[in-house]
C-alpha positions in Angstrom: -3.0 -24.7 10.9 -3.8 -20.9 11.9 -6.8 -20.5 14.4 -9.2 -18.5 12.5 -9.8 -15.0 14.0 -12.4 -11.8 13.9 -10.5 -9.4 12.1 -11.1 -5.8 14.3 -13.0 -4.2 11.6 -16.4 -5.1 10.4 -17.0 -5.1 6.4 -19.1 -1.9 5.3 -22.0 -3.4 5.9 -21.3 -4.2 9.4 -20.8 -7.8 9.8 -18.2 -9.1 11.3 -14.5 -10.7 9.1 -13.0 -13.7 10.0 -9.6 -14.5 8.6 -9.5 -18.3 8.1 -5.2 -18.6 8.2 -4.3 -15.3 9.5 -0.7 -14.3 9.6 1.6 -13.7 12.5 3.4 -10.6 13.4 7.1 -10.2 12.8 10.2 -10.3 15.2 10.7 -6.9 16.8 13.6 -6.1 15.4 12.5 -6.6 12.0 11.0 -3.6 11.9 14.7 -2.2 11.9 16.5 -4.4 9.6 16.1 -3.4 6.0 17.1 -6.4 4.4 14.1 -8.1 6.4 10.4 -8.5 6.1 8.2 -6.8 8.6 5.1 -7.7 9.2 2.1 -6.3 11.0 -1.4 -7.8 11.9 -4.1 -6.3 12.7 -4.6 -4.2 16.1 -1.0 -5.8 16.5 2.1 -4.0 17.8 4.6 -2.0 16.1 7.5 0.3 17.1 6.7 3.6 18.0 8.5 5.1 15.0 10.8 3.8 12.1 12.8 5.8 9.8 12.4 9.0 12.5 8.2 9.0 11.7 6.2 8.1 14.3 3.3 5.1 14.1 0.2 6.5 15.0 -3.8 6.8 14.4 -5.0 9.1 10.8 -7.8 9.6 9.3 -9.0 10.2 6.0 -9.8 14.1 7.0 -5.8 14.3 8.2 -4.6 12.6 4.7 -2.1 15.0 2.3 -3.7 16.7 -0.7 -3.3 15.7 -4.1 0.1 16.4 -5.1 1.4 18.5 -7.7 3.4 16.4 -10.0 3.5 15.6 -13.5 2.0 12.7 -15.1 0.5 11.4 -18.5 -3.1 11.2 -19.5 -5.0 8.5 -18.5 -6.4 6.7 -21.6 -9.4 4.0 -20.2 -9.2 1.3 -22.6 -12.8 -0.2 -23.4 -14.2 -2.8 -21.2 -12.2 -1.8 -18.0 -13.0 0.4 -15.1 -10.3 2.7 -14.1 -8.5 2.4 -11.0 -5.5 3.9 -9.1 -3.0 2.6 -6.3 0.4 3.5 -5.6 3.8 1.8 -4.4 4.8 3.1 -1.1 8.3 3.2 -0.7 9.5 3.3 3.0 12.9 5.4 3.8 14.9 2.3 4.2 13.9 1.5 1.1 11.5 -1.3 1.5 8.1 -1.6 -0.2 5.1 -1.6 2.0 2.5 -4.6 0.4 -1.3 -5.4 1.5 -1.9 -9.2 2.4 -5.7 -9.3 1.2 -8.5 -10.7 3.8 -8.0 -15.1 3.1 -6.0 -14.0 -0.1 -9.2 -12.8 -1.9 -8.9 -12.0 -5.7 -5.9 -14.9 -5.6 -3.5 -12.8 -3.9 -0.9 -13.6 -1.2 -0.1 -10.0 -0.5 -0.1 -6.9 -3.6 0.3 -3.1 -3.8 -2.9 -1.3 -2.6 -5.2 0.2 -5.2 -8.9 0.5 -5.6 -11.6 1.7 -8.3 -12.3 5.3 -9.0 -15.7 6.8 -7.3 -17.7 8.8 -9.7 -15.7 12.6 -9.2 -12.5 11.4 -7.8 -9.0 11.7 -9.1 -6.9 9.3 -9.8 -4.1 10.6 -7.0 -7.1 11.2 -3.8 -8.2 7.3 -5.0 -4.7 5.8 -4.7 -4.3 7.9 -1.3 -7.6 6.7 -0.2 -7.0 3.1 -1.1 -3.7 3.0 0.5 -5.2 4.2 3.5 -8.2 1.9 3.7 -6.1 -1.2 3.1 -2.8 -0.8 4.9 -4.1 2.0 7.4 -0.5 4.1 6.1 -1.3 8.0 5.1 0.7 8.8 2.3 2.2 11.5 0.3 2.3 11.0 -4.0 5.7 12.0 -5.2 5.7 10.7 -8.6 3.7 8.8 -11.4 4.8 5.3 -11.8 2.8 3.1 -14.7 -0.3 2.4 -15.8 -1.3 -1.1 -15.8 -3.9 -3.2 -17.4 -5.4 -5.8 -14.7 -7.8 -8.3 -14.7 -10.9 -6.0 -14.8 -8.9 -2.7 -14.3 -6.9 0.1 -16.1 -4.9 1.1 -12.7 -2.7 3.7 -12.8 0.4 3.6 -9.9 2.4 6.3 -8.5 5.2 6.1 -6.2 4.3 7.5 -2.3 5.8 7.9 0.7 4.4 7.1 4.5 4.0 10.8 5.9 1.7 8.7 8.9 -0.8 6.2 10.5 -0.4 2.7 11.8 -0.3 -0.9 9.6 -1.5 -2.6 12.3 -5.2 0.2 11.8 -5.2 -1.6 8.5 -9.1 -2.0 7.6 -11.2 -5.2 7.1 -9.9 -5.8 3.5 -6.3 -6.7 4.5 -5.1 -9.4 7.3 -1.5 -8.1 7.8 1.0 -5.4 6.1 4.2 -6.4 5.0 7.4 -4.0 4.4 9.1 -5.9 2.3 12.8 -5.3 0.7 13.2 -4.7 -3.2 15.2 -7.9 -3.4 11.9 -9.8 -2.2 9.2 -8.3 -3.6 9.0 -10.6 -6.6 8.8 -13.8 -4.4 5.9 -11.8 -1.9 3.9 -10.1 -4.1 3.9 -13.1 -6.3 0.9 -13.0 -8.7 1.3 -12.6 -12.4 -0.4 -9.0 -12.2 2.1 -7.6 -10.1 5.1 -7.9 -12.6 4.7 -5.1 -14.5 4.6 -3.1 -11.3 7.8 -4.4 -9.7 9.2 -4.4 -13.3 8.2 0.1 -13.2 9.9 -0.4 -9.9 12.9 -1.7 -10.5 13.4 0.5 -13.9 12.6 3.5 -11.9 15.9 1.9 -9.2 17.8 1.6 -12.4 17.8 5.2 -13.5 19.0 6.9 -10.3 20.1 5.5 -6.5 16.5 7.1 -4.1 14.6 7.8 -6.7 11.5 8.3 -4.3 12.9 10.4 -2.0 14.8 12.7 -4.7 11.2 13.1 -6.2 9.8 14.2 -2.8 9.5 17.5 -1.2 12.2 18.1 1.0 10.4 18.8 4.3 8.5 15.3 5.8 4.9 16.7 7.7 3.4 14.4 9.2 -0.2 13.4 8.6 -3.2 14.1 11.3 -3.9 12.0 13.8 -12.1 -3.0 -3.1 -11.1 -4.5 -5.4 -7.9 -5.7 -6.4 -8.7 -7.2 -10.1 
């Protein structure tokens, strides 16, 4: 069995986060090999670059704006809080997943997302929960589903990594996985995920690179809570 370890990052209250089985990195090479996992731990190495964008330190200050792109009304349904995440689709076409601190919420790894702050949009949430939990800055290119959770009303879009590190993820996550379409079924295995591979894989269905057709053409790269 896994040594338990300090995870880098402290919780918001500053104590300290110790992840009782925590995953192990990935082979180098992974990294490079679409139709394998990667995996990152935290304050753990990674290749300087993949897919021609450099791995390197962001902060929320250096994260894109809100994008222009059209999408449908959110509708809250009663008893649920509204949340927003989004499904970050590397340029090789893998799927980058969160592996939540000792699976909390019953997940082996899931899509990042969060609740909305009182005053936030939906997009600068999902941006700002992607962030937090996988350490990625990303770019919204394209509204993917809503989905009714456990507690939440989360609405997904589809985003591209424009910066950071996995391996700066924060104290909510214990590694980052990029993870090929193929597999996403068997990593991000809990029954609240399906709908969102399901949008996924519809979304594959109805043109080849549908993330990066929806994009803007020119990459910049970005400045150096719950999951019910």
């Amino acid at each position: 069995m896994p040594t338990p370890i300090c995870h880098p990052c402290p919780d918001d209250d500053g104590h300290p986060v110790f992840i009782a089985r925590p995953s192990s990195p990935c082979e180098p090479d992974a990294w490079h090999d679409p139709a394998r996992v990667a995996t990152a731990v935290p304050g753990g190495c990674v290749p300087a670059a993949l897919n021609g964008l450099a791995f390197g330190p962001a902060g929320l200050a250096g994260l894109p704006p809100p994008a222009g792109i059209e999408e449908p009304a959110f509708v809250l349904p009663p008893g649920l809080e509204a949340a927003a995440g989004a499904v970050v689709v590397e340029d090789d076409g893998r799927v980058w997943l969160v592996a939540p601190t000792n699976a909390f919420g019953g997940y082996a790894a899931t899509f990042p997302k969060g609740r909305v702050d009182p005053g936030a949009s939906l997009q600068a949430t999902a941006v700002r929960e992607v962030f937090e939990e996988s350490g990625l800055a990303v770019e919204i290119v394209a509204f993917l589903a809503d989905v009714r959770r456990t507690r939440t009303f989360t609405r997904y879009y589809l985003a591209r990594r424009v910066g950071g590190n996995p391996a700066l993820m924060g104290w909510e996550t214990q590694a980052v996985h990029l993870v090929p379409p193929a597999r996403l079924a068997d990593v991000a295995a809990h029954a609240n995920d399906t709908a969102i591979i399901a949008a996924l894989g519809r979304r594959a269905a109805a043109g080849a690179d549908a993330v990066r057709s929806s994009a803007p053409a020119k990459r910049t790269p970005a400045s150096g809570r719950s999951r019910a």
